[in-house]
C-alpha positions as CSV (number, residue, x, y, z in Angstrom):
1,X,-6.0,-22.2,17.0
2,X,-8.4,-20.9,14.5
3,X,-7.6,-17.5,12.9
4,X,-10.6,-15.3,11.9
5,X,-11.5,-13.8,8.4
6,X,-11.1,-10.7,10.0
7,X,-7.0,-11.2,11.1
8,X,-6.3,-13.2,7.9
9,X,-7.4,-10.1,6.1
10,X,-5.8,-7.5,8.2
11,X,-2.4,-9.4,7.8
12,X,-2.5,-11.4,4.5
13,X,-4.6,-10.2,2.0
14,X,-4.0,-6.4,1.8
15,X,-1.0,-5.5,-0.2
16,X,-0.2,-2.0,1.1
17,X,1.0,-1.7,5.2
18,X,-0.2,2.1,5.1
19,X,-4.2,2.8,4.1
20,X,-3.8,4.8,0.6
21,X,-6.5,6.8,1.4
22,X,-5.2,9.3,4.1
23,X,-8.0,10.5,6.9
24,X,-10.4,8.0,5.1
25,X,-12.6,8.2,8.8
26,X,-12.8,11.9,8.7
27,X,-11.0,12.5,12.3
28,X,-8.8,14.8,11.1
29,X,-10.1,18.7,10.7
30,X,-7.1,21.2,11.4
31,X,-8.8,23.8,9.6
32,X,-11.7,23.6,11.7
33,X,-15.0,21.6,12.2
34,X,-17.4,23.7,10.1
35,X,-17.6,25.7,6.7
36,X,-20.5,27.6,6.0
37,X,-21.7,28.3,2.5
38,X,-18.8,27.4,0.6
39,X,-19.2,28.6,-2.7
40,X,-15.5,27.8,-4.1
41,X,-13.3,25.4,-4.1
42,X,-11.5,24.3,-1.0
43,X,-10.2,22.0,1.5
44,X,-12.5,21.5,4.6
45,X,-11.7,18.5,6.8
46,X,-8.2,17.1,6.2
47,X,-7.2,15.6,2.6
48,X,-10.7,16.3,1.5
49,X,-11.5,18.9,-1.2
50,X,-15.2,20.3,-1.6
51,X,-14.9,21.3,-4.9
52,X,-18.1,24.3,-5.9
53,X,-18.2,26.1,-9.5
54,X,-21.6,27.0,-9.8
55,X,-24.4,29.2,-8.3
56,X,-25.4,26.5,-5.4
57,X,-23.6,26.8,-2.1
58,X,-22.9,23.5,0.8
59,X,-22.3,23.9,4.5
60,X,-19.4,21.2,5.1
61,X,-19.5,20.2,8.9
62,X,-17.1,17.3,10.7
63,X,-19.9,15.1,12.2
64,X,-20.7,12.5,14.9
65,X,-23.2,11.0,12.8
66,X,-21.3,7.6,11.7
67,X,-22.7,3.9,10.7
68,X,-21.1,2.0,13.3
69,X,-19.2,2.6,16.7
70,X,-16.1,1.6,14.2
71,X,-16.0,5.2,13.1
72,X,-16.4,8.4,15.6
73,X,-16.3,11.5,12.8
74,X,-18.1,11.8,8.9
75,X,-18.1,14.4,6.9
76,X,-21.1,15.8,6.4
77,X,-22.8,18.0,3.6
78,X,-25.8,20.2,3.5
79,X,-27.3,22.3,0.4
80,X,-27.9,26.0,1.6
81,X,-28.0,27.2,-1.7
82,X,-29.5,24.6,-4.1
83,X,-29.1,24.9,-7.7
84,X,-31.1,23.4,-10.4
85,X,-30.3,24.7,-13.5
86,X,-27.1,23.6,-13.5
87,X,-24.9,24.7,-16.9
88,X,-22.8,22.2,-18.5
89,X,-19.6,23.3,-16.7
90,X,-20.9,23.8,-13.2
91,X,-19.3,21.4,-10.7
92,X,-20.1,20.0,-7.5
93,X,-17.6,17.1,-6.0
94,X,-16.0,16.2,-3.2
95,X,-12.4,15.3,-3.8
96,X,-9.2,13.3,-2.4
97,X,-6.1,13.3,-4.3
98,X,-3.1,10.5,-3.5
99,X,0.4,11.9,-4.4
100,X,2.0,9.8,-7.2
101,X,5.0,8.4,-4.8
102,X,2.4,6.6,-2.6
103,X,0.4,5.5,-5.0
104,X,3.2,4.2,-7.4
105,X,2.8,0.5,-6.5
106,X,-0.1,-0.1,-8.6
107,X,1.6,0.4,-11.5
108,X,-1.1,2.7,-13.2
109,X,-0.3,2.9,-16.8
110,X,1.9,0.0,-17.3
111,X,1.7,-3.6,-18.4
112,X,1.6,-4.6,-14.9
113,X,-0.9,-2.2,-13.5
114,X,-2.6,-3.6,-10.7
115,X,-6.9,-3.6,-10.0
116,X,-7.8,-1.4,-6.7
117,X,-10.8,-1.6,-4.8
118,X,-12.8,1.7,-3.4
119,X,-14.8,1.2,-0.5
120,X,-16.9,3.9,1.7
121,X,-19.7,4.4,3.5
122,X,-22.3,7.0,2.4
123,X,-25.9,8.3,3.3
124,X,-28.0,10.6,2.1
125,X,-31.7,12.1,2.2
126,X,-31.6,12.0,-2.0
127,X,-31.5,8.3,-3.5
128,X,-30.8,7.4,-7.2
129,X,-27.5,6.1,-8.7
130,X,-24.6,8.5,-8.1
131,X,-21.6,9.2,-10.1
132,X,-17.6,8.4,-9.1
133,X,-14.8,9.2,-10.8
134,X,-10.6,8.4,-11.3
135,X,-8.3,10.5,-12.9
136,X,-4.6,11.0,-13.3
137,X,-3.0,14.1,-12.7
138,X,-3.9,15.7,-16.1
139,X,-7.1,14.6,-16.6
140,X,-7.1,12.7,-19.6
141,X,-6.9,9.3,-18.3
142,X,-10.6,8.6,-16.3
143,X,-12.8,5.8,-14.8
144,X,-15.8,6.0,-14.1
145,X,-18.8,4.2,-12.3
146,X,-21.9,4.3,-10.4
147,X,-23.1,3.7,-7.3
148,X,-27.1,3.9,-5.9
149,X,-28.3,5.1,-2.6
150,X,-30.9,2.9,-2.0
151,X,-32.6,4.2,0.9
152,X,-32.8,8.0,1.8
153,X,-31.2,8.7,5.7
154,X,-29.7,5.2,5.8
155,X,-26.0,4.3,5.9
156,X,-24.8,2.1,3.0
157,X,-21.3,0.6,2.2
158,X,-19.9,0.8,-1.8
159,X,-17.7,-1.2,-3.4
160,X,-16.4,-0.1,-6.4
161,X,-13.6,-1.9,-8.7
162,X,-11.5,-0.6,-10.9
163,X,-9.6,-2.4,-13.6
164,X,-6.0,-2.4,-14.6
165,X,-5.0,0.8,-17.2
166,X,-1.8,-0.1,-18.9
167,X,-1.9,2.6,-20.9
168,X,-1.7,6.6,-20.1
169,X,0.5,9.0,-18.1
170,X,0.9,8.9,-14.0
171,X,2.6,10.9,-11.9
172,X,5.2,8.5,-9.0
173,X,5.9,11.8,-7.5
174,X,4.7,14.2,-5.6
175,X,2.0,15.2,-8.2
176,X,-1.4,14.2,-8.0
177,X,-0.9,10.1,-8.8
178,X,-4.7,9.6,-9.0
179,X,-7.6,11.8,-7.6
180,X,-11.2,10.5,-6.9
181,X,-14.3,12.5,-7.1
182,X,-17.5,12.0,-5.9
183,X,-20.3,13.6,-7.5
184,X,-22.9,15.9,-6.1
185,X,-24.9,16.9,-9.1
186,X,-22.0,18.5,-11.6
187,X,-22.9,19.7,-15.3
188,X,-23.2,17.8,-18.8
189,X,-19.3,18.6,-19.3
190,X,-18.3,15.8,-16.8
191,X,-20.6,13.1,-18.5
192,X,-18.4,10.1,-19.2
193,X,-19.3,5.8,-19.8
194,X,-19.7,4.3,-16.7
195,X,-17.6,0.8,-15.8
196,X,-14.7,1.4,-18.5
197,X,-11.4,3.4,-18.8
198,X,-11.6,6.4,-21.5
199,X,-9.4,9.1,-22.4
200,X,-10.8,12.7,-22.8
201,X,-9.5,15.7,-23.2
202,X,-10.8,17.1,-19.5
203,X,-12.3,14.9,-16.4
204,X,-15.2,12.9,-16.7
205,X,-17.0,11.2,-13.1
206,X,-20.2,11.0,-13.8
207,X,-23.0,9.4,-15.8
208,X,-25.9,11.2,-17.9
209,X,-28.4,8.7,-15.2
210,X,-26.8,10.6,-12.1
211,X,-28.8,12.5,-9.8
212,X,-28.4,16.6,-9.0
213,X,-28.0,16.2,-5.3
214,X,-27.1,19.8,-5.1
215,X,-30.7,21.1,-6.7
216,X,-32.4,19.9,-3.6
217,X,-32.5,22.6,-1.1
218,X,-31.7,21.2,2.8
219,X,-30.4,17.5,1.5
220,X,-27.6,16.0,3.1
221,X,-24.7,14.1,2.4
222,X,-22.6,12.2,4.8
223,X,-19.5,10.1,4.2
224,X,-16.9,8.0,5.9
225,X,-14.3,5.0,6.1
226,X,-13.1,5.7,3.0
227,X,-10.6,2.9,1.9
228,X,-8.7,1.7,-1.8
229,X,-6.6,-1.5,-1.6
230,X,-4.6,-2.9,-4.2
231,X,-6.8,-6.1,-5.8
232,X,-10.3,-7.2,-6.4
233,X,-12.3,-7.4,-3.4
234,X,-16.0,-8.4,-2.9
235,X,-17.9,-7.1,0.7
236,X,-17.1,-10.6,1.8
237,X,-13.7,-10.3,1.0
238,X,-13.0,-7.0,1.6
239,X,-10.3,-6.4,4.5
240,X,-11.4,-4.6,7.5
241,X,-10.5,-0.5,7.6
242,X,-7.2,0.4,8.3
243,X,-7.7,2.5,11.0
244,X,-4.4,4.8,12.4
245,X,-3.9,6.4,15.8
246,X,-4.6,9.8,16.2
247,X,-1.2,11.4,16.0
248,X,-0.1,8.9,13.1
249,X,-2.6,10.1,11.0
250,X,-2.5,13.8,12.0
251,X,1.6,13.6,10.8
252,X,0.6,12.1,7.7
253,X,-2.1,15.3,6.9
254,X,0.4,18.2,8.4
255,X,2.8,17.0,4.7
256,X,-0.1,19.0,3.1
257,X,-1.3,21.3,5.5
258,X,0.1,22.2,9.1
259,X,-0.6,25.3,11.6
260,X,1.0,27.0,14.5
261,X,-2.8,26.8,16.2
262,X,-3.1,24.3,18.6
263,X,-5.4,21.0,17.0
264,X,-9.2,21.7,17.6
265,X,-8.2,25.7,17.0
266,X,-9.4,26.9,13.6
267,X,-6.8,29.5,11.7
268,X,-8.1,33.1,13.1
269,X,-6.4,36.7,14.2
270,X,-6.4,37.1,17.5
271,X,-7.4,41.0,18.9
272,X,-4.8,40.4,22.0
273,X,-2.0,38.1,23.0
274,X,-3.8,34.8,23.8
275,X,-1.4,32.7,26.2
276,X,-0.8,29.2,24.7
277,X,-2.3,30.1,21.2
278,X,0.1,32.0,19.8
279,X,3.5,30.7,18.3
280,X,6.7,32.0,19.4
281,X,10.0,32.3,17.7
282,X,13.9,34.0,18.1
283,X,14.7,36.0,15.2
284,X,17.2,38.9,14.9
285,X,16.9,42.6,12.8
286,X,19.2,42.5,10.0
287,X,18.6,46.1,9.0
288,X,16.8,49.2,10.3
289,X,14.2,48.1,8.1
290,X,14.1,44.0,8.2
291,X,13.6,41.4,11.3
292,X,13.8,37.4,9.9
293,X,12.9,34.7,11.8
294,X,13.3,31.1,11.2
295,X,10.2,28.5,11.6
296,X,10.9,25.0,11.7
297,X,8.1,23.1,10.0
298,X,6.3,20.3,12.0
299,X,7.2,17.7,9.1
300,X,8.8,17.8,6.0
301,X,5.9,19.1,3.8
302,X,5.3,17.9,0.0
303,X,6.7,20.7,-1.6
304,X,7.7,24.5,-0.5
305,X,4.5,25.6,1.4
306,X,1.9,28.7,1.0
307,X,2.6,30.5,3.7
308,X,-0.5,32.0,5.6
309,X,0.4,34.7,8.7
310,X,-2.0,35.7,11.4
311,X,-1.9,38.4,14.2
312,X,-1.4,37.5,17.3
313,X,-2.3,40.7,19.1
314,X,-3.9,43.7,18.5
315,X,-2.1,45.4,15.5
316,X,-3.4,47.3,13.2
317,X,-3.6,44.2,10.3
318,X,-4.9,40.9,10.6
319,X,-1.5,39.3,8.7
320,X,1.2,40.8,11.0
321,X,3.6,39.3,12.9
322,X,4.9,41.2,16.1
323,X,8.4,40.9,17.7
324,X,10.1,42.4,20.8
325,X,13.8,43.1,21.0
326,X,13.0,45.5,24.2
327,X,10.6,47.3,23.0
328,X,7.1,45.8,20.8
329,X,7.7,46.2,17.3
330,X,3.8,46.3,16.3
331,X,3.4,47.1,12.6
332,X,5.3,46.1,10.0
333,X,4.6,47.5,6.2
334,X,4.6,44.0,4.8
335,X,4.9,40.3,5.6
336,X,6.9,37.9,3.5
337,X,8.0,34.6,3.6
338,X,10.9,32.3,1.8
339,X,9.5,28.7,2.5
340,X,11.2,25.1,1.9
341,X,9.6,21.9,2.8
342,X,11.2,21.7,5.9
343,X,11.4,25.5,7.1
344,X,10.1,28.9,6.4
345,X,12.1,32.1,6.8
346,X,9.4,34.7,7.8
347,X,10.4,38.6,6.9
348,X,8.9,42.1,8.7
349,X,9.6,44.6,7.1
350,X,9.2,48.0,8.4
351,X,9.6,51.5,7.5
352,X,12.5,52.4,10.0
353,X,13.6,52.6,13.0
354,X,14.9,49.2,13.7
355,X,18.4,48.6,15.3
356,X,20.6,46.2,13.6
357,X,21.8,43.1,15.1
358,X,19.1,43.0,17.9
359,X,17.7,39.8,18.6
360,X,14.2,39.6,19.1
361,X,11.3,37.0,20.0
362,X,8.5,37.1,17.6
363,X,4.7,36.6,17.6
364,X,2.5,35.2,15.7
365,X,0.3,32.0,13.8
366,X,0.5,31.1,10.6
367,X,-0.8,28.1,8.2
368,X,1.8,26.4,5.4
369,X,-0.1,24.7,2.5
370,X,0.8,22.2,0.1
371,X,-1.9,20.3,-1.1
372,X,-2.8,19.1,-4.1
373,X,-5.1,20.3,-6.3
């Protein structure tokens, strides 16, 4: 029986049995499906950062808009707020960072580094040759290259190889091992030489030929199927995505960012008890002044989490927890946390009137983040 290019890929030629790149097809989007006129720096659909330091601003939206039936979800970018007079250290990127331990095998900076191969799919309304960057966690050790955009509202796959570096400093732990950056029109300051490795004393990913996407009001940028392998690969070559079921690839996100919301519920305070949406938990006062409860985390997490509460009724501050030990214990003065990557210990803390030794069930959402920035 004849075997297909397609199967001797998938089970010969790719050297890694998980896809590096984690959410590469944009399914995952815990934090919600849509961020308006982000200005900052942030995560918006899982594992990927939209990274903003200047006066323009981008609606980030997870979208249906794909180049094949291979892929249901892209992210998708829109300029509300274009900028074009961009200063040398303005910055506009979309980001994914791989922790160290995952992305150990390559062997970055040793004598028997590895090559890797970046494939994605892109489209856009602005064409001309855009930038892409690699960096290790400190910045100092970068690739970069280009890529062009042919043909405006079109999709396109890139392929983009990068050589061995045997030289240099990266993290195998849970660090950031290498972080790629795709360029959206960033200042002078990230100017580097395209097709070679170079150290600098900050991140370079991008070219002085590189288009200002973000100094076109209205354009849009859509990507998805993100993928890096370990080895050279041509788009005959290439093996096919690695696609993951939904809840395998939903477990591997929640180690850098997880939520008491149920998935498809974006992080929010509720103004009264919402059956099914807000977490519950058995805690007990340990003063007349303090109520802890114990919250085992979904999976254990990169490092000790930021711990984010929300209301889950209507008290008088959006971060407060509640608890009831026979009568509702509404407002705490403060909200405080002692996380581990497993577990979080959440702490009320009121004024008085608490009863030591009362157990008590407890109300409320919260988000725990460790990502990597």
């Amino acid at each position: 029986m004849a075997l297909s290019r397609a199967f001797l890929n998938s089970q010969f030629d790719r050297k890694t049995s998980t896809p590096l790149i984690i959410n590469g097809d944009m399914k995952i989007a815990q934090r919600g499906a849509t961020f308006t006129d982000t200005a900052s720096s942030q995560y918006c659909l899982d594992r990927f950062s939209n990274d903003i330091g200047g006066g323009g601003e981008i609606t980030i939206t997870q979208d249906t808009t794909v180049p094949s039936t291979e892929f249901l979800k892209s992210m998708k970018s829109v300029v509300t707020t274009a900028d074009s007079s961009i200063a040398g250290a303005d910055a506009y990127r979309i980001t994914h960072s791989i922790e160290g331990g995952n992305i150990a095998t390559v062997g970055l900076g040793t004598s028997g580094c590895q090559t890797m191969t970046l494939t994605f799919w892109v489209r856009s309304s602005v064409t001309g040759t855009y930038g892409i960057g690699f960096a290790n966690n400190a910045e100092t050790e970068n690739y970069v290259d280009e890529y062009t955009i042919s043909s405006a509202d079109t999709w396109e796959k890139k392929v983009i190889n990068i050589p061995v570096r045997t030289s240099g400093t990266f993290l195998t732990t849970t660090g950031i091992g290498l972080g790629i950056r795709w360029d959206l029109g960033s200042g002078t300051n990230y100017n580097g030489t395209a097709g070679q490795w170079q150290t600098t004393s900050a991140k370079v990913y991008r070219t002085s030929s590189c288009v200002n996407w973000i100094a076109t009001g209205s354009a849009t940028f859509y990507i998805t199927g993100v993928q890096l392998e370990i080895g050279t690969y041509n788009p005959n070559s290439l093996p096919n995505f690695q696609h993951e079921d939904a809840s395998t690839s939903l477990m591997r996100c929640q180690r850098y960012f997880q939520m008491s919301f149920p998935q498809g519920t974006a992080p929010q305070n509720y103004s009264s008890y919402t059956a099914g949406q807000s977490d519950n938990s058995t805690g007990a006062t340990m003063s007349t002044t303090e109520f802890k409860t114990v919250i085992p985390l979904k999976c254990e997490m990169r490092a000790a989490p930021t711990i984010t509460y929300y209301r889950a009724q209507n008290t008088p501050e959006d971060a407060e927890w509640t608890f009831y030990d026979g009568g509702d214990k509404l407002n705490p003065n403060s909200m405080a946390s002692n996380s581990q990557t497993h577990r979080f210990t959440a702490v009320l803390t009121y004024g008085s009137g608490l009863t030591a030794a009362n157990a008590g069930l407890c109300q409320g959402n919260y988000t725990a983040a460790a990502e990597l920035w």
